[in-house]
PAZAPA-4460 file (N, C-alpha, C; in steps of 0.05 Angstrom, whole numbers, plus 32768, in hexadecimal, padded with zeros to 4 digits):
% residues 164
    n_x    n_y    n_z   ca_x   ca_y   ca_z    c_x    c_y    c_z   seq   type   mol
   8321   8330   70BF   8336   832D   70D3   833B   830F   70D8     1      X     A
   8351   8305   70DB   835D   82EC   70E0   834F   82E5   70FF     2      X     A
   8350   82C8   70FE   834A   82BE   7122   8368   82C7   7131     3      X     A
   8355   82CC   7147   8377   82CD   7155   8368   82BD   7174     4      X     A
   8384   82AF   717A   8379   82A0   7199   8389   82B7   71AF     5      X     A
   8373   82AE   71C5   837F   82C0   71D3   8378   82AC   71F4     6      X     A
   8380   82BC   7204   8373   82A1   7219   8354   82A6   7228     7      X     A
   834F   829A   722F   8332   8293   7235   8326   829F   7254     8      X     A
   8314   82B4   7254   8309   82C0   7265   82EA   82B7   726B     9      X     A
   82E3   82BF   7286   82C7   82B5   7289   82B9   82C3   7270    10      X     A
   82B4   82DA   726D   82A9   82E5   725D   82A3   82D5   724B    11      X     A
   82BB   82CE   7233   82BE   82C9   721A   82B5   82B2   721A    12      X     A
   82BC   82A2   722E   82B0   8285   722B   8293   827E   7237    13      X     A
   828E   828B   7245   826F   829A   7246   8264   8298   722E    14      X     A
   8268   82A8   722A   8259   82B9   720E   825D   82A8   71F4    15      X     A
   8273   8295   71F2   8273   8284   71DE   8264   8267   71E7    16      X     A
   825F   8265   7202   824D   8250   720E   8231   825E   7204    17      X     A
   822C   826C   7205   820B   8273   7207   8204   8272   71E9    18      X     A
   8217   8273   71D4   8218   8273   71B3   8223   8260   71AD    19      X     A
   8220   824A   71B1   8229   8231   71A4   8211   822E   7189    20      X     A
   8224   821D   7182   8221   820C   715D   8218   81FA   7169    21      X     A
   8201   81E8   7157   81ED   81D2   7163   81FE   81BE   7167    22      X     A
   8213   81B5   7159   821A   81A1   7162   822E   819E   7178    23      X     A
   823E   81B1   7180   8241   81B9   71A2   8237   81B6   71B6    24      X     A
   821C   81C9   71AF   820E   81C6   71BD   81FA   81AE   71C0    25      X     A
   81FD   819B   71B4   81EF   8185   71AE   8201   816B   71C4    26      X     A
   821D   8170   71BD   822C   8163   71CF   8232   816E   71F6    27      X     A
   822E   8183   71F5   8229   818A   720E   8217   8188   7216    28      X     A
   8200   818A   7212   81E6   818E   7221   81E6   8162   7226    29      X     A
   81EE   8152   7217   81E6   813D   721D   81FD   812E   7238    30      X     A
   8214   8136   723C   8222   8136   724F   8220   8148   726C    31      X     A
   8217   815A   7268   8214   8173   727D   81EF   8170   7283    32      X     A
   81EF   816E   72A2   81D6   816D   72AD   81D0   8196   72B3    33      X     A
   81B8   81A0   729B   81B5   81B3   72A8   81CF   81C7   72A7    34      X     A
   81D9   81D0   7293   81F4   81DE   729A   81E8   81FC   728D    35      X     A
   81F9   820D   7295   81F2   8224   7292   8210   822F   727C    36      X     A
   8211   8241   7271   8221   8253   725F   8247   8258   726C    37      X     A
   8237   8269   7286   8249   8275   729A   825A   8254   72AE    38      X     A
   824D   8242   72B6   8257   8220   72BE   826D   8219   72A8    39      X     A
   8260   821C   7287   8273   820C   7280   828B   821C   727B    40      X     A
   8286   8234   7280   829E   824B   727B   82B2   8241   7293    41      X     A
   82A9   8243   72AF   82B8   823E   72CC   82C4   821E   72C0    42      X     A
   82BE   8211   72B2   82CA   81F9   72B7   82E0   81F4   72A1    43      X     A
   82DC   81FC   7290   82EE   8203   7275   830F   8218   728B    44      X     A
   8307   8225   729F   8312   823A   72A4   8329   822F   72B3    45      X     A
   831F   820E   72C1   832D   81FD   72D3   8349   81F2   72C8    46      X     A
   8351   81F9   72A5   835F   81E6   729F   836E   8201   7287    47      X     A
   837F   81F9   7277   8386   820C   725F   836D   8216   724A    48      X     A
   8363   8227   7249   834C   8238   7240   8352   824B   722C    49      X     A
   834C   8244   7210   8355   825A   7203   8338   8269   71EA    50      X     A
   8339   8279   71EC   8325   828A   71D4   8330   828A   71BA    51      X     A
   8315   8282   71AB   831B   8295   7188   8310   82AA   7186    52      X     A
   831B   82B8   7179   830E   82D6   7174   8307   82E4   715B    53      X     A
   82F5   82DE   7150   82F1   82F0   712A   82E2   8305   7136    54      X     A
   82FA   8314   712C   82EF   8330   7124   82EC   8339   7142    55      X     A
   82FA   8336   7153   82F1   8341   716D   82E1   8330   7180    56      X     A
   82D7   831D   7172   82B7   8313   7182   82CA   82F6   717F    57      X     A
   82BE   82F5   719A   82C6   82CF   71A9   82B6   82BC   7195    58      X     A
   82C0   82AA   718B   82AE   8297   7179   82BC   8279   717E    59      X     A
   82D3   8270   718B   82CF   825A   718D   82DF   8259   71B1    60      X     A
   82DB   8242   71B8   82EE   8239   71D1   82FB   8219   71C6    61      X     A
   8315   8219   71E3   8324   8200   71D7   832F   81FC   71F3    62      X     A
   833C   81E7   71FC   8359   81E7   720F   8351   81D2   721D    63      X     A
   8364   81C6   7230   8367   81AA   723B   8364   81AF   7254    64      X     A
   8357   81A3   7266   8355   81A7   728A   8367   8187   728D    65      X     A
   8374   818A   729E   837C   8171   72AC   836D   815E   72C1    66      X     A
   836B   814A   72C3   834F   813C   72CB   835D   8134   72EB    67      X     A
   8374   8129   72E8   8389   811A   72F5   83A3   811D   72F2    68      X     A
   83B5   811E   72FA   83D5   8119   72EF   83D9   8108   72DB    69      X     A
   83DF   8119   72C5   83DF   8107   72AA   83CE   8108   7297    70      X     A
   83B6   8108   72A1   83A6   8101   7298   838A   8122   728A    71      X     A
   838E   8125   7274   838B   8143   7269   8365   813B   725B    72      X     A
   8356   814B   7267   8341   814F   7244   8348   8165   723B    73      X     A
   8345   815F   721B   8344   8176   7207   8327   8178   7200    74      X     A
   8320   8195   71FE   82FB   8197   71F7   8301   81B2   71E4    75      X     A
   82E8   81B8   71D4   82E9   81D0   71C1   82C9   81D1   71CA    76      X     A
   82C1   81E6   71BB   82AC   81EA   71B2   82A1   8210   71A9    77      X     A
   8294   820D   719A   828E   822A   718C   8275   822F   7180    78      X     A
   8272   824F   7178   8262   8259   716A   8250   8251   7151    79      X     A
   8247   8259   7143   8244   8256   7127   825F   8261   7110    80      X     A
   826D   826B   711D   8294   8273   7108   82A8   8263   7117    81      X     A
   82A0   824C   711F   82B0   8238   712C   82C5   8231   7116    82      X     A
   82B3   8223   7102   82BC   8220   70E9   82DC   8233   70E2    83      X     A
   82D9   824A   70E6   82EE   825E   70DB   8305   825B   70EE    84      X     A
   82FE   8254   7102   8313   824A   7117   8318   8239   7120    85      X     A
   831E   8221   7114   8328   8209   7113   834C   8208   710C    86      X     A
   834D   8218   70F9   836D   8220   70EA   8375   8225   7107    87      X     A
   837B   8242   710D   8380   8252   7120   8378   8234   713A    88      X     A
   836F   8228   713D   836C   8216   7156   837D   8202   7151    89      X     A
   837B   81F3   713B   8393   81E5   7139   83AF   81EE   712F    90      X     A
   83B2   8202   7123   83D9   8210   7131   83DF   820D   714C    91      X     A
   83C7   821D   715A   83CA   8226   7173   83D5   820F   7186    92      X     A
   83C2   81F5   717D   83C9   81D1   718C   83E1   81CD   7188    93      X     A
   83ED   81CF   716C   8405   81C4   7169   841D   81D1   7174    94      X     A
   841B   81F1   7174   842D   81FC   7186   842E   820C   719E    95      X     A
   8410   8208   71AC   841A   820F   71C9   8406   81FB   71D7    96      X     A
   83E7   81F2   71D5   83DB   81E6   71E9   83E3   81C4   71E9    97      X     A
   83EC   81C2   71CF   83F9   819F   71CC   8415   819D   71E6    98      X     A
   841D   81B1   71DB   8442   81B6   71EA   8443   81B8   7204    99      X     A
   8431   81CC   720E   8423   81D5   7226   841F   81B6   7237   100      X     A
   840B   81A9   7232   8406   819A   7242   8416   8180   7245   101      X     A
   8427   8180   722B   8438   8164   7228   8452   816C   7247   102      X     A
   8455   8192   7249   8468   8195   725A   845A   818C   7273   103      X     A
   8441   818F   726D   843F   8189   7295   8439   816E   7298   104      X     A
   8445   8165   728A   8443   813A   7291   842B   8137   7289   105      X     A
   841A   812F   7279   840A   8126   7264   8414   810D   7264   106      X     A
   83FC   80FC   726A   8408   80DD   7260   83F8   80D7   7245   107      X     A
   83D9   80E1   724C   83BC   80E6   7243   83B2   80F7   7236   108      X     A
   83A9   8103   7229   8390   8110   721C   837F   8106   7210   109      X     A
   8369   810C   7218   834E   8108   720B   8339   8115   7205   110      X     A
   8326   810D   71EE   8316   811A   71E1   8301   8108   71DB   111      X     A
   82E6   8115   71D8   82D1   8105   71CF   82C1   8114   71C9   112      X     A
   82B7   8108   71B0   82A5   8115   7198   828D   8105   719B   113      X     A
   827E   810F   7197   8254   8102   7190   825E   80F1   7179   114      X     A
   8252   80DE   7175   8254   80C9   715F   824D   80DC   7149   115      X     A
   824A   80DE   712F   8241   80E3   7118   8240   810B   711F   116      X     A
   825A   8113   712E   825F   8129   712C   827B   8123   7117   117      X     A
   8273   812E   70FA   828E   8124   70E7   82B0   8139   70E9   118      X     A
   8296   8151   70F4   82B5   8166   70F4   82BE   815E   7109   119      X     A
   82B7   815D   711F   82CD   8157   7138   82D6   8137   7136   120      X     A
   82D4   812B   712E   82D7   8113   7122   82F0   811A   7108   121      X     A
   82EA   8125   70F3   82FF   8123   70E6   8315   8139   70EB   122      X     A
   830B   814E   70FD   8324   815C   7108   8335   8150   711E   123      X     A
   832D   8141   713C   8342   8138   7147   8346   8124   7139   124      X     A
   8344   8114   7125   8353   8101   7112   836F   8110   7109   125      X     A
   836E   812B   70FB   837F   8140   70EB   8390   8147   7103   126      X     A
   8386   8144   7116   8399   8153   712F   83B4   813E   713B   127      X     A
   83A7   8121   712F   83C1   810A   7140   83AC   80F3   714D   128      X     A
   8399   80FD   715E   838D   80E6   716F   8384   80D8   7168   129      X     A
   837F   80C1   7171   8379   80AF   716B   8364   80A2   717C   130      X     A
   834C   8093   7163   8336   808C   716E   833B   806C   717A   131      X     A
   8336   8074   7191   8335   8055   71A7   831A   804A   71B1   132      X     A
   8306   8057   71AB   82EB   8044   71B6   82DC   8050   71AA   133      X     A
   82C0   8049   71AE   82A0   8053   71AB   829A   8048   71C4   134      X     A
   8289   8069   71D4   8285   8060   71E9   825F   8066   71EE   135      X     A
   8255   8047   71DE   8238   804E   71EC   822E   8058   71FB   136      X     A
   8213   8065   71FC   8201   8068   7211   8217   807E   7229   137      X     A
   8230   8093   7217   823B   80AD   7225   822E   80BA   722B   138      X     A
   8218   80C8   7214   8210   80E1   7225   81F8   80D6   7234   139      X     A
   81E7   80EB   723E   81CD   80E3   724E   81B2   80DA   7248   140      X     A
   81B6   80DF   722B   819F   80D0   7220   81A3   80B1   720E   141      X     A
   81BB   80AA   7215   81C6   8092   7207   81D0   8096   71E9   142      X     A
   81E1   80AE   71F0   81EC   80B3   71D2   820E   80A5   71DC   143      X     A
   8214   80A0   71BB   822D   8093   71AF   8244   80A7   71B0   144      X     A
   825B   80A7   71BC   826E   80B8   71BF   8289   80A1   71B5   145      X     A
   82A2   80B5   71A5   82B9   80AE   71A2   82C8   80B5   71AB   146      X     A
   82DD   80A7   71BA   82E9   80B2   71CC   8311   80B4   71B3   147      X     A
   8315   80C2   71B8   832F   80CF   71AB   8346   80D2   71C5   148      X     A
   8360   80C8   71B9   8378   80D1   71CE   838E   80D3   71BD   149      X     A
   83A8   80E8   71CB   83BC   80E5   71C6   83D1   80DE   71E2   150      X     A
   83D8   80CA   71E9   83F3   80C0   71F7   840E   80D0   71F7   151      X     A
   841E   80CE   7205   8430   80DC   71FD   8448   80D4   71EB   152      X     A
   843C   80B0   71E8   8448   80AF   71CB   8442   80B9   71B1   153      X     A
   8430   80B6   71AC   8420   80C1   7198   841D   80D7   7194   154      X     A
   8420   80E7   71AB   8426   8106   71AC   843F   810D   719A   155      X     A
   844E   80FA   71A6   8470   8102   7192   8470   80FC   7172   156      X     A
   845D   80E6   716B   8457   80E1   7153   8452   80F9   7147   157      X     A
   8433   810F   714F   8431   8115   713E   8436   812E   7143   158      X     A
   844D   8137   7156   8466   8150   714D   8479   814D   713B   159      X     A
   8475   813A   7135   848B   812E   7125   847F   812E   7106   160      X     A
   845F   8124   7102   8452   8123   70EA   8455   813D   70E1   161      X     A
   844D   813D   70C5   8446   8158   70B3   8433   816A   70BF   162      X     A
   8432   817B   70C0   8415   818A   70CF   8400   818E   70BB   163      X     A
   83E3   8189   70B7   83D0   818B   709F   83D0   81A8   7099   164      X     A
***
């Protein structure tokens, strides 16, 4: 069965919090003091929240909370069939959660990846954003984070680019 997105319930994002892929979970646990499954589900819940679904079963999360006026994070994170839903996550960016947030005045989005995480690294590359810093000593044990944005110039750029 194909991924299909659908939108994002405590449940699903629950249950895809408590089954994270190491390197997810590698990047949450070093930002988040003590977080629980069901926390990061409520906070994912605060902003556009959406599910992947193979085969029935929740396997990845995605969507942008607004921090400020203007000012958006985009976060993912998933299973061990994360992998399989990457496609299906990026259509999904380019035609409703990219569009979505550019309508509600987006000046900002941002993203940040663990240093020497290559897929989320070479996927928001594929997506448009663009890498603007290395930000030492991010997470809580003095790990290396990249911070990624799209503007809302650059937003128009890459509606405009080829889609990968």
């Amino acid at each position: 069965m194909k991924p299909r997105v659908i939108g994002g319930t405590l449940r699903d994002l629950s249950y895809i919090a408590a089954n994270l892929r190491p390197e997810d979970k590698a990047e949450i646990d070093c930002q988040c003091e003590a977080w629980k499954p069901a926390q990061l589900a409520l906070a994912a819940l605060q902003g556009h929240a959406y599910v992947v679904t193979l085969d029935g079963n929740p396997e990845a999360a995605f969507g942008a909370t607004e921090q400020r006026t203007g000012l958006f994070i985009a976060w993912s994170w998933g299973g061990k069939r994360m992998h399989r839903c990457v496609p299906a996550i990026t259509r999904f960016f380019y035609d409703v959660l990219g569009p979505d947030v550019a309508a509600q005045g987006a000046w900002r989005v941002e993203a940040r990846a663990m240093a020497g995480n290559d897929l989320a690294v070479r996927w928001l590359t594929r997506l448009g954003a663009q890498q603007r810093c290395e930000l030492p000593g991010y997470g809580k044990n003095g790990e290396t984070f990249l911070l990624f944005d799209w503007t809302r110039e650059s937003w128009n750029d890459v509606l405009q680019a080829p889609r990968p």
